[in-house]
C-alpha positions in Angstrom: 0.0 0.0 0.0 1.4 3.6 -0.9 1.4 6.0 1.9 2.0 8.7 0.0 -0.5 11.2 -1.9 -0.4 10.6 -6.2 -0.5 14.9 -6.1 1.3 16.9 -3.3 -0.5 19.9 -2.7 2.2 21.6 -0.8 5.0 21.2 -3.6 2.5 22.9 -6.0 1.6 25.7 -3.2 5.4 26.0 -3.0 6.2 26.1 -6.8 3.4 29.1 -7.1 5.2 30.4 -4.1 8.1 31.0 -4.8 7.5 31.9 -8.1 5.1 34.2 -6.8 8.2 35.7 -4.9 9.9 36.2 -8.1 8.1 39.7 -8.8 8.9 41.7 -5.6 12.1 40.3 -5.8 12.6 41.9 -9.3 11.0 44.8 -8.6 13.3 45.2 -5.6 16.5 45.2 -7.0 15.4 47.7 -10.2 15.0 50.1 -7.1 18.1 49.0 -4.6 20.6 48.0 -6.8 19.6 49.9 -10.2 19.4 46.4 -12.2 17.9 47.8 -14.9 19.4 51.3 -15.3 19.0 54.6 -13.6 16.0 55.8 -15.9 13.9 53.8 -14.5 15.4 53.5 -10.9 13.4 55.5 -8.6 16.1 55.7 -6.2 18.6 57.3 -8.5 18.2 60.5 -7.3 18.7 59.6 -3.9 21.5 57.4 -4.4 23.6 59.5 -6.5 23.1 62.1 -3.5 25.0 59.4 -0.9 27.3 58.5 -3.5 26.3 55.1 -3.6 26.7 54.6 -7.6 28.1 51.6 -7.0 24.6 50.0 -7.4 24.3 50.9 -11.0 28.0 50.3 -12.0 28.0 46.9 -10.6 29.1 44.6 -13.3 27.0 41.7 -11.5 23.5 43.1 -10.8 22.9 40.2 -8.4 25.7 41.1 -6.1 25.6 45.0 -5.4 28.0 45.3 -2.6 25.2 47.0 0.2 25.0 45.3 3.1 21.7 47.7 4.1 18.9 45.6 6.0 16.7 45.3 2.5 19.9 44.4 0.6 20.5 41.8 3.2 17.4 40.1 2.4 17.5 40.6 -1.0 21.0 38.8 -0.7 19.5 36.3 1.3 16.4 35.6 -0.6 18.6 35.2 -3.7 20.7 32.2 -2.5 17.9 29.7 -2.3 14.7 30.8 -3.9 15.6 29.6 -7.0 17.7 26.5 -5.9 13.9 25.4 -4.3 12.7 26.2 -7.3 15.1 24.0 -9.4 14.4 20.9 -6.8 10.5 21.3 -7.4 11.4 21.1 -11.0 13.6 18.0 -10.0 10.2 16.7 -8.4 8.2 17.6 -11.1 9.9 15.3 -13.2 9.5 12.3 -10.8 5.4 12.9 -10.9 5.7 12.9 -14.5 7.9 10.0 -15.3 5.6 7.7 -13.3 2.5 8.2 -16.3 4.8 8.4 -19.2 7.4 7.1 -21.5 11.1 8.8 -22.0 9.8 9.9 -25.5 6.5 11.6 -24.5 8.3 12.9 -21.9 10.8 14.5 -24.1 8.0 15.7 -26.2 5.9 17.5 -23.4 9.4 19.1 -21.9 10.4 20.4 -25.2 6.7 22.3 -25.8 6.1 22.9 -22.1 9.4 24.7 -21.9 11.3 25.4 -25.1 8.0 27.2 -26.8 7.6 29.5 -24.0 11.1 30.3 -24.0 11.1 31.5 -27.7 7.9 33.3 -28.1 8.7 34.5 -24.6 11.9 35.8 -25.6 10.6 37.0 -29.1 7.9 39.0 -28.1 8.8 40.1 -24.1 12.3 40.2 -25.0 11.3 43.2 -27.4 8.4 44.7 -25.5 11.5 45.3 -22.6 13.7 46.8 -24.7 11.1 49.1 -26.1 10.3 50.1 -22.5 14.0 50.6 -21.3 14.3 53.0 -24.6 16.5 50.7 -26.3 14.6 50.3 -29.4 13.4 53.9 -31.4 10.0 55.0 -32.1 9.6 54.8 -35.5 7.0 52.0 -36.5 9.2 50.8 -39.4 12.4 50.7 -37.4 10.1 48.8 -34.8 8.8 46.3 -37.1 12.4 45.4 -38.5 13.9 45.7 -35.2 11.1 42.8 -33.7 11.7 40.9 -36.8 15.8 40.8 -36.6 15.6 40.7 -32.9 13.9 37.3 -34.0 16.5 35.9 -35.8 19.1 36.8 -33.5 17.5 35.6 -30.3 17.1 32.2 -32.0 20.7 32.1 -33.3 22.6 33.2 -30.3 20.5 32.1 -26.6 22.6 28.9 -26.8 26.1 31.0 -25.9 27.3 31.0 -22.8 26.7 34.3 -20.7 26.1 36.4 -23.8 24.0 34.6 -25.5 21.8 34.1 -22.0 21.7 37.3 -21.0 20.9 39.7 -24.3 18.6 36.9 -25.7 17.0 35.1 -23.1 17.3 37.3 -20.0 14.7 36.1 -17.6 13.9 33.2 -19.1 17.2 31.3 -18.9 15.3 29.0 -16.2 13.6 27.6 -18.9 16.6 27.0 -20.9 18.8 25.5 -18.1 15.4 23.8 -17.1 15.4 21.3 -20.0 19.0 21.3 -20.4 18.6 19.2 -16.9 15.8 17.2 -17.9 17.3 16.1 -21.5 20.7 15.3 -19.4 18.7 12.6 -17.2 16.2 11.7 -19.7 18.0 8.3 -19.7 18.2 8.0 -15.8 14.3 9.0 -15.7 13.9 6.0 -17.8 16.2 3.3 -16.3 14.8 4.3 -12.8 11.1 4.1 -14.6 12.0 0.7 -15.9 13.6 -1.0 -12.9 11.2 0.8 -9.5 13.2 -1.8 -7.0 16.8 -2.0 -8.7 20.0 -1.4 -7.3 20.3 2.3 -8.9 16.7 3.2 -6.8 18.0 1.4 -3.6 21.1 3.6 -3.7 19.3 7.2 -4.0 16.9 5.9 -1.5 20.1 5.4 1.2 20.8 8.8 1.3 17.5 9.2 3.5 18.1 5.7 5.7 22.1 6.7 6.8 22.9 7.0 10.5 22.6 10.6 11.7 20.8 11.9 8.7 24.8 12.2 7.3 23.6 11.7 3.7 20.7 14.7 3.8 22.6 16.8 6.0 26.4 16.7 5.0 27.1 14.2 1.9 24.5 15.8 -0.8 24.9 20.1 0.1 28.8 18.7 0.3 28.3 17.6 -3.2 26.7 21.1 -4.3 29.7 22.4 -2.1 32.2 20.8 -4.6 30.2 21.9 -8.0 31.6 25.3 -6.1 35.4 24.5 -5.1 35.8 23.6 -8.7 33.9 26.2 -10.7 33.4 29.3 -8.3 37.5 30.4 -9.0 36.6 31.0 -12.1 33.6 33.3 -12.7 30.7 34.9 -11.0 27.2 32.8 -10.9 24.7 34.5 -12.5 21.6 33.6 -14.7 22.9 30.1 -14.3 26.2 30.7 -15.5 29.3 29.7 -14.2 29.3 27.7 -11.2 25.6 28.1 -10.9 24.6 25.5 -13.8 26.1 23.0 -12.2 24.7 24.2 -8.8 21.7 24.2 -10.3 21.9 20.7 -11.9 22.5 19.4 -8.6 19.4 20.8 -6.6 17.2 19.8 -9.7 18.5 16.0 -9.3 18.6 15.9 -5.3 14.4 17.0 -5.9 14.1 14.4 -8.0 16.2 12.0 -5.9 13.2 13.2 -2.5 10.1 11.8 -4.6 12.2 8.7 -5.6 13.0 7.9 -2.1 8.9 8.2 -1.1 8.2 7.3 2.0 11.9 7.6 3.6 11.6 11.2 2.0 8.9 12.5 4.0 9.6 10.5 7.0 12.6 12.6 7.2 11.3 15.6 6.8 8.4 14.5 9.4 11.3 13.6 12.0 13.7 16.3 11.4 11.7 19.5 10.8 13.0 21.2 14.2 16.3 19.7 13.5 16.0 21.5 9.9 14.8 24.5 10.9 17.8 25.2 14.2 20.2 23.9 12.0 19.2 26.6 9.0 19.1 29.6 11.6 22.8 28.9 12.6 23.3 28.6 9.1 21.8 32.1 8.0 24.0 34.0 10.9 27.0 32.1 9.2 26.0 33.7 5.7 25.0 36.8 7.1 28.7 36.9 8.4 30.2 35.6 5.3 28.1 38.6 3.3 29.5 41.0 5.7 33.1 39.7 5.6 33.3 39.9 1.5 32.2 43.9 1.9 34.7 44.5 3.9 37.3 42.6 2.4 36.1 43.4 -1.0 36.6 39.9 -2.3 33.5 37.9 -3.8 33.3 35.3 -1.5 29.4 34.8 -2.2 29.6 35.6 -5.6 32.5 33.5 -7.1 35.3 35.1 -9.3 38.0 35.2 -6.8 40.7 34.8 -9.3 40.1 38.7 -10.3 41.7 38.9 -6.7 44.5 36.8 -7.1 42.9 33.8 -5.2 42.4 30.5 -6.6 41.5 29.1 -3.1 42.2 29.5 0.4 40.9 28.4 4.1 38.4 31.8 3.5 37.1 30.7 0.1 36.8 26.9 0.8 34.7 28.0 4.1 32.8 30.3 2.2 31.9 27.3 -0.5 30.4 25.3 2.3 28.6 27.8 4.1 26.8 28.9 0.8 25.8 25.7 -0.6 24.6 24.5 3.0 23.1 27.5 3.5 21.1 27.5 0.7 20.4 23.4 0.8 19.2 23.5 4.5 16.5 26.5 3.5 15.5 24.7 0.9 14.8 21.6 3.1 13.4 24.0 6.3 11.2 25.2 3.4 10.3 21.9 1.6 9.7 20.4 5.8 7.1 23.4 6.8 5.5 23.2 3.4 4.7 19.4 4.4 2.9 20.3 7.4 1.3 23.2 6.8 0.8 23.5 2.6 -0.8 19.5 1.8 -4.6 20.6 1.5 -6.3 20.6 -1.6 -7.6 24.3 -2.7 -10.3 25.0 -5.4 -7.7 28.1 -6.4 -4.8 25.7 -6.1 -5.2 24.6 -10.1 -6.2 28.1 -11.2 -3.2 29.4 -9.7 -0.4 26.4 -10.9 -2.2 27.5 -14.7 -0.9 31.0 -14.2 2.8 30.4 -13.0 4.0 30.6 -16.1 2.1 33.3 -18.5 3.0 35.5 -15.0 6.8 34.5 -15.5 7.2 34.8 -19.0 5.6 38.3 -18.9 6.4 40.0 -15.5 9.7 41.5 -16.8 8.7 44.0 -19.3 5.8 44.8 -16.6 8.3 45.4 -13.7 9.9 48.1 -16.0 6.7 49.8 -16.5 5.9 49.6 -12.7 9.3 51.0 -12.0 9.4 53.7 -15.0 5.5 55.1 -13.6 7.0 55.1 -9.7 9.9 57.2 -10.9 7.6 59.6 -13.0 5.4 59.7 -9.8 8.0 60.2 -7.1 8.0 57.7 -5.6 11.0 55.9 -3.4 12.2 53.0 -1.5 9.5 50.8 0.1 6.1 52.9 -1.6 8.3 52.6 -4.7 8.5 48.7 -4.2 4.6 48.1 -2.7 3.4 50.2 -6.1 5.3 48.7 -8.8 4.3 44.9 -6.9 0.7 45.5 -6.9 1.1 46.7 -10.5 2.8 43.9 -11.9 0.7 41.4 -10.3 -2.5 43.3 -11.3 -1.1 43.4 -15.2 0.0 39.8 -15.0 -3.6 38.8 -13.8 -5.3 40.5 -16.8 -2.4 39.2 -19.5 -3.2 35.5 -17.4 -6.6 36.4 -17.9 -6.6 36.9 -21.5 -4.1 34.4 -22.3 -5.3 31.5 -20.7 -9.5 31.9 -22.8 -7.6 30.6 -26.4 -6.1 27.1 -27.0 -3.0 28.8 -29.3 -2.0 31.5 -26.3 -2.2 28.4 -23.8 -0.1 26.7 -25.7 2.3 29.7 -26.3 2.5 30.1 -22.8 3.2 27.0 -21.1 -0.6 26.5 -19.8 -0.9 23.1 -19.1 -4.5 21.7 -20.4 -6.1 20.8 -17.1 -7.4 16.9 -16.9 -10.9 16.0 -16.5 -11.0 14.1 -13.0 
């Protein structure tokens, strides 16, 4: 007899969630750390009056060098938001592969993701530029502009870094999203095939070792190592750098939790206090590693030490482990609370999973609008913040609205067809 629920109602509570999260966030930094330029920045004013410029001359939006209370949890918010995100994707995939063959599964990933990603990128991609000013006003030069833009979107988001960031922007989670699932396509399968086999039994002993060793030191000491080895070298960002392979490795340890079943949310049953001390030591640690690399100037957080001269030493290797546990132990405190408190059904529940992605692919070129009207307005800091937010979700509602009524936009935008029960 299977214990466990066919649907988890809390991973798709957390999945709207945190993506959910993913607008105030954005919103945020355009008004902290100047992301997306000072035109739009209602802060500028103020900022360039304390000399704090350094916001919109960072090279690496993501890592503005403030260690102000809201840039703190901006900081903090940062380091695991979207590692939970990758390991309900990681889940996802486990749901999935239980109802369908490694072709269909292909099939479904490449629509579900890789359509969204280019019309996404084709037509958001261009309505963001327009907005930032980085595209004229003359309808002809508009229409050619949206038609080469295009051409080179589809030619170049497959680059590294460049090709990322000027062709995807936002929606590089999508990108690095089936990226992962194409890598383990075959794993999906043999683990599909063989339920009981040896390959099953092993994932499953990560969740049955004495002292919880495998949850809580041997797999965030594996994401540890994706960082000894890549972090040296460049900065993480849009799931560049060290961060794909970070990334890879929360999306298979949330795919590795619904494989083990049972043991899985036994554990988190058990050790939800445990989880949630041992995260609160943890977040002092990376408060003081955050404060440690302003001072010291050195990206300890960030990655790209060698700039400094530092391949590694005792300060980096710490600062390795105390991000990627960090990060790994929220993720579980998260994924442990959600368990308890987020497993009810919800009439809105399905209504709201629908809209996750039509509100991702399209909240960008709204956050710059929100932002651009609180400038024009006067407005700054936290009103600044609350006014674009409401704005953004408000727009996203009405697009969601409108989207979700035709069979082509649903497709266009990732809406998953719901089942008749």
């Amino acid at each position: 007899m299977n214990t466990v629920k066919v649907r988890r109602y809390d991973i798709d509570w957390l999945r709207v969630i945190l993506f959910g999260l993913l607008i105030p966030f954005h919103v945020a930094i355009g008004v902290y750390w100047s992301t997306y330029g000072a035109e739009i920045n209602p802060n500028i004013v103020e900022l360039s009056e304390k000399d704090e410029l350094e916001f919109v001359e960072e090279s690496n939006d993501y890592t503005a060098e403030s260690i102000s209370f809201t840039s703190m949890i901006l900081h903090w918010m940062h380091q695991w938001r979207l590692a939970a995100l990758f390991m309900i994707s990681g889940m996802g995939t486990a749901f999935a592969f239980k109802s369908r063959t490694w072709k269909l599964f292909v099939k479904e990933r490449s629509q579900r993701l890789l359509i969204p990603m280019f019309f996404g990128a084709w037509t958001m991609g261009f309505v963001g530029s327009v907005i930032l000013g980085d595209e004229g006003s003359d309808p002809v030069g508009l229409s050619i502009s949206f038609a080469l833009g295009i051409i080179w979107r589809s030619l170049v988001f497959w680059i590294p870094i460049f090709g990322k960031l000027i062709a995807l922007g936002h929606l590089w989670f999508l990108w690095n999203l089936f990226q992962y699932s194409l890598l383990m396509t075959p794993i999906f399968h043999y683990v599909s095939k063989y339920p009981n086999g040896d390959l099953v039994r092993f994932l499953r002993s990560f969740f049955t070792t004495p002292m919880c060793l495998g949850i809580f030191l041997i797999l965030p000491f594996i994401l540890s190592i994706t960082e000894f080895l890549f972090k040296p070298w460049f900065p993480g960002y849009i799931g560049v750098g060290y961060e794909w392979f970070w990334f890879f490795g929360f999306f298979v340890f949330g795919y590795i939790c619904i494989i083990a079943k049972e043991q899985y949310y036994n554990f988190l049953e058990k050790q939800r206090f445990s989880i949630t001390f041992i995260t609160l030591i943890l977040t002092i640690c990376f408060i003081w590693l955050r404060i440690q690399q302003h001072d010291s100037g050195i990206p300890y957080v960030d990655g790209g030490w060698l700039n400094d001269g530092i391949f590694h030493n005792k300060m980096t290797i710490l600062a390795c482990l105390i991000h990627s546990f960090h990060a790994w132990f929220w993720c579980l405190t998260i994924f442990s609370w959600g368990s308890e408190l987020l497993n009810i059904p919800s009439k809105n529940l399905s209504y709201l999973n629908q809209g996750v992605y039509p509100f991702y692919i399209v909240h960008m070129p709204l956050t710059f609008t929100g932002l651009r009207i609180s400038t024009n307005m006067g407005l700054k800091n936290y009103p600044a913040v609350i006014f674009s937010t409401l704005f953004v979700f408000l727009t996203c509602y009405l697009f969601f609205e409108l989207v979700r009524r035709t069979k082509i936009t649903r497709f266009l935008f990732g809406i998953k067809e719901k089942k008749i029960q």
